[in-house]
C-alpha positions as CSV (number, residue, x, y, z in Angstrom):
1,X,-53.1,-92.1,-76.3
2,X,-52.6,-93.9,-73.1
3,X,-56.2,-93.4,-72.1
4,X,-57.0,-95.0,-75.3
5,X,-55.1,-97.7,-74.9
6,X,-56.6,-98.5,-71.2
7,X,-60.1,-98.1,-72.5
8,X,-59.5,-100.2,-75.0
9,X,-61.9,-103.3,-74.2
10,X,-60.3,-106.2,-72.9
11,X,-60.6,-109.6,-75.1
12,X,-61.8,-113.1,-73.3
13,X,-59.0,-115.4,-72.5
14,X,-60.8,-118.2,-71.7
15,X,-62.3,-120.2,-74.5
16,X,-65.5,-121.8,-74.5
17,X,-65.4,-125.2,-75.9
18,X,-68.3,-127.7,-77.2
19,X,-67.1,-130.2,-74.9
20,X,-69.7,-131.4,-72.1
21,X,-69.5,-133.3,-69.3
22,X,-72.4,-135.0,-67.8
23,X,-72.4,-135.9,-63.8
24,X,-72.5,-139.0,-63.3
25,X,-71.8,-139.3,-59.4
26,X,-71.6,-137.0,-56.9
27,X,-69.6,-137.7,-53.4
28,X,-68.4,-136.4,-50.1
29,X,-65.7,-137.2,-47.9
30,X,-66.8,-137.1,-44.2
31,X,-64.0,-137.8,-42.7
32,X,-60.4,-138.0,-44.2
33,X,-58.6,-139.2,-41.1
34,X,-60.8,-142.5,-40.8
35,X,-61.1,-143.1,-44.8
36,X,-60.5,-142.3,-48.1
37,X,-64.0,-143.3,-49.5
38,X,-66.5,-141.1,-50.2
39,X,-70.5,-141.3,-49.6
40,X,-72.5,-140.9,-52.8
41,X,-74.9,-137.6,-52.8
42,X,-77.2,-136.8,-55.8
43,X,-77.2,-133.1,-55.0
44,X,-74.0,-130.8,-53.6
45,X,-73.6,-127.8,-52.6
46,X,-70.4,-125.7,-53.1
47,X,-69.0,-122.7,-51.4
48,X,-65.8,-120.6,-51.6
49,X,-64.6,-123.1,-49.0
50,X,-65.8,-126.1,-51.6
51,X,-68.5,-128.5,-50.7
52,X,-70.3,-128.1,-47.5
53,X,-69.3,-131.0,-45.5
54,X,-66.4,-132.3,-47.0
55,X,-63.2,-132.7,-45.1
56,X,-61.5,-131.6,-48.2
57,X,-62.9,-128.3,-48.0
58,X,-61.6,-125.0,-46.6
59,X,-60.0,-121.7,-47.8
60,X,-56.5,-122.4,-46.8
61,X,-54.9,-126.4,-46.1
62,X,-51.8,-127.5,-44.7
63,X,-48.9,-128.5,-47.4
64,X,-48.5,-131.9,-48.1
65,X,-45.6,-134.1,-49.5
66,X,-46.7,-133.2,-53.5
67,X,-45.2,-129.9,-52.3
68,X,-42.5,-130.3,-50.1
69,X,-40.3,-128.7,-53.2
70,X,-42.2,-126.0,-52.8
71,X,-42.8,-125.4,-49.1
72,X,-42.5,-127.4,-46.0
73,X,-44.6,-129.8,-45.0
74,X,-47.4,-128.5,-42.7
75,X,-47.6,-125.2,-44.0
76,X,-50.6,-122.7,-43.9
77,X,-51.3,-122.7,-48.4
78,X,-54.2,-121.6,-50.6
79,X,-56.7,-124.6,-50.7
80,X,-56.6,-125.8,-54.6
81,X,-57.6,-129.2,-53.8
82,X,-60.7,-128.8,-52.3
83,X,-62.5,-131.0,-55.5
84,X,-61.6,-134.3,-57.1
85,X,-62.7,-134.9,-60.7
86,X,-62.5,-138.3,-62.2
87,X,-63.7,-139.2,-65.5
88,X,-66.8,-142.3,-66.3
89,X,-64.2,-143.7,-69.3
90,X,-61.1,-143.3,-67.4
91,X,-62.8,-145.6,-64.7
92,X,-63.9,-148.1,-66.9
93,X,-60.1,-148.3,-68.6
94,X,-58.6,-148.8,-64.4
95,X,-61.2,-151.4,-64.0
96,X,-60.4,-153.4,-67.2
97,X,-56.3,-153.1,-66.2
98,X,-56.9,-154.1,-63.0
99,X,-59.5,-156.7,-64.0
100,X,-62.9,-155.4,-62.5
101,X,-65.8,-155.1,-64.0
102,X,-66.5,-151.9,-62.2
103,X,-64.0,-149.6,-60.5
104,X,-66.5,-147.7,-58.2
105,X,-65.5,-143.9,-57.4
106,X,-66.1,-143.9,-53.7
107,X,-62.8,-145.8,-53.1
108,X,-61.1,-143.1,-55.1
109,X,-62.4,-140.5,-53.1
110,X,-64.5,-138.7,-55.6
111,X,-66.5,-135.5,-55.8
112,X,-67.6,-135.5,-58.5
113,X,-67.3,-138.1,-62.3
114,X,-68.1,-136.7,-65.5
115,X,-68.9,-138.7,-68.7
116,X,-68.2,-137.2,-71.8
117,X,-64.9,-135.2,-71.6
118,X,-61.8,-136.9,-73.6
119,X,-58.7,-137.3,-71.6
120,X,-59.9,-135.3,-68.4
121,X,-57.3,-136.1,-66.3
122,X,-55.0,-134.1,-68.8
123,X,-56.9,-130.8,-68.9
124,X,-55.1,-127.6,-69.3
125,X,-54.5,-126.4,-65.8
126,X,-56.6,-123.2,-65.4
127,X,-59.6,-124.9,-67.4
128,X,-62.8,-124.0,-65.9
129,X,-65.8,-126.4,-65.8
130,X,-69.0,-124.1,-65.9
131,X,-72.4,-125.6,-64.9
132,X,-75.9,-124.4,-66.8
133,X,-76.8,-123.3,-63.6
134,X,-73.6,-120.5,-63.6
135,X,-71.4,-123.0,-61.1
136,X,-68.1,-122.9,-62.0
137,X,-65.0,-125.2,-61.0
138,X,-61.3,-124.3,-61.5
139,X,-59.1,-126.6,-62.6
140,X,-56.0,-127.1,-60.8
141,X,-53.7,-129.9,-62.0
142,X,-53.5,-133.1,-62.9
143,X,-54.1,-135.8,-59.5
144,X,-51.1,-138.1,-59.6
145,X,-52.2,-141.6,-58.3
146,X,-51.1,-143.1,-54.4
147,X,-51.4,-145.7,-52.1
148,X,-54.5,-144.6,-50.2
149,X,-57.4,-146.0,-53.2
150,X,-55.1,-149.2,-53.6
151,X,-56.0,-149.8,-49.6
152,X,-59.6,-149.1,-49.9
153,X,-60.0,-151.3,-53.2
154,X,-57.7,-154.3,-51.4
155,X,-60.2,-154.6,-48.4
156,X,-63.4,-155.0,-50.5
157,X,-61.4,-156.8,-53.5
158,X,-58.7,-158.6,-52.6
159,X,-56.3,-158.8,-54.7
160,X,-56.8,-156.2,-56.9
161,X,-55.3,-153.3,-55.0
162,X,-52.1,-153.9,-56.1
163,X,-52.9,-153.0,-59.9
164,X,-54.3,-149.7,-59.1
165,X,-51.3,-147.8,-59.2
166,X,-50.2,-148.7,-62.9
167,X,-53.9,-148.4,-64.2
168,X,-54.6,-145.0,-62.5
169,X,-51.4,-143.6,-64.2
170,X,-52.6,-140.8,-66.6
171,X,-56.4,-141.1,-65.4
172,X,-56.6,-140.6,-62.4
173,X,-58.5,-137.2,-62.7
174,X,-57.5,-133.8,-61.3
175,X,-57.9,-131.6,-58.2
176,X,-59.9,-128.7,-58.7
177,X,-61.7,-125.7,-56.6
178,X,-65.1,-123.4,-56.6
179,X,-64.0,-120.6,-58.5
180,X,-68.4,-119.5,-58.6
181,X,-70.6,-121.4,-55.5
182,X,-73.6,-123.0,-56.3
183,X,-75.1,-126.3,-56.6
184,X,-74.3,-129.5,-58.8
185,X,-76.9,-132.4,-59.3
186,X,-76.5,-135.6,-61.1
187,X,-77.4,-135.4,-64.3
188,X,-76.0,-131.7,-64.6
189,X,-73.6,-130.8,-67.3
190,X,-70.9,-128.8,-67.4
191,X,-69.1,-127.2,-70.1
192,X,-65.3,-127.0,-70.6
193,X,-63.3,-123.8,-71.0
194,X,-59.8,-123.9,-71.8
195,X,-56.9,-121.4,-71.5
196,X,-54.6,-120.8,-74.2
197,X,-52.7,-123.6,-75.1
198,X,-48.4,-122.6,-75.5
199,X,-45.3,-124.1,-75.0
200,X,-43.0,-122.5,-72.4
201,X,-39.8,-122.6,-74.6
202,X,-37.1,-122.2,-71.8
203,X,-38.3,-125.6,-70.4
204,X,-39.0,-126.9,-74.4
């Protein structure tokens, strides 16, 4: 019976959805102690590590102050923030709060945008986003907004740092890692899969 049972085939538990995203800029990081903002690319490359060239990337990072209730800070950790994801509308909503016409992603830091995915910076974490080309992104949480983009937007756009915090609140993408290396390209889509979706009752 017990044989049975562990030849039993094993079901999917992630669910393909018909939701697409659609690249819409690409971006890399060069340098993370001089600034924030990120260079536009219309092709990357990812690797376990994340994208080649990216001061964001790497296996392992040191902790920093979202997890000092976790661990101290400075501590060797698993590298789940090698990626940020920002969403084309939720862009367009921070610029209208903050009164821009155009809130462009390199002050945010970006890797990569995506068009086309309702609320994306309140995806399941564990979501996957799977390229045609078989790349394939892991979705870690939810990117809660800071000071850093606020000082990159002030200097070009006076004034108009100040609103970034407010308008960012809910959109301001997630953090994500390569899960599958391979290459993404503007224009590229990507399709969503989602975990299943439960309420943990003891915290209800």
């Amino acid at each position: 019976m017990l044989r049975a049972i562990a030849q039993k085939p094993q079901m999917p538990i992630l669910n393909p959805t018909e939701l697409y995203g659609t690249i819409t800029f690409l971006g890399v990081v060069p340098d993370r102690a001089a600034s924030l903002r990120a260079e536009s690319r219309k092709t990357l490359t990812l690797h376990f590590e994340g994208v080649v060239g990216e001061s964001h990337s790497g296996i392992t990072r040191p902790s920093c102050v979202r997890v000092t209730s976790q661990y101290p800070k400075g501590t060797e950790i698993r590298n789940v923030r090698q990626l940020s994801i920002l969403s084309a509308e939720e862009l367009a909503l921070m610029a209208a709060d903050m009164g821009m016409d155009r809130l462009p992603p390199e002050y945010l830091g970006a890797t990569l945008v995506l068009s086309g995915i309702p609320d994306l910076t309140l995806l399941p974490p564990n979501s996957r986003l799977i390229s045609e080309n078989g790349t394939s992104i892991t979705v870690d949480m939810e990117n809660g907004p800071c000071q850093f983009p606020a000082c990159e937007i002030e200097m070009d756009f006076p004034g108009k740092g100040q609103g970034f915090m407010p308008a960012a609140r809910n959109r301001r993408g997630v953090m994500a890692w390569v899960e599958r290396p391979g290459s993404l390209t503007i224009g590229d889509k990507m399709r969503l899969h989602v975990p299943p979706q439960r309420v943990y009752l003891p915290l209800a």
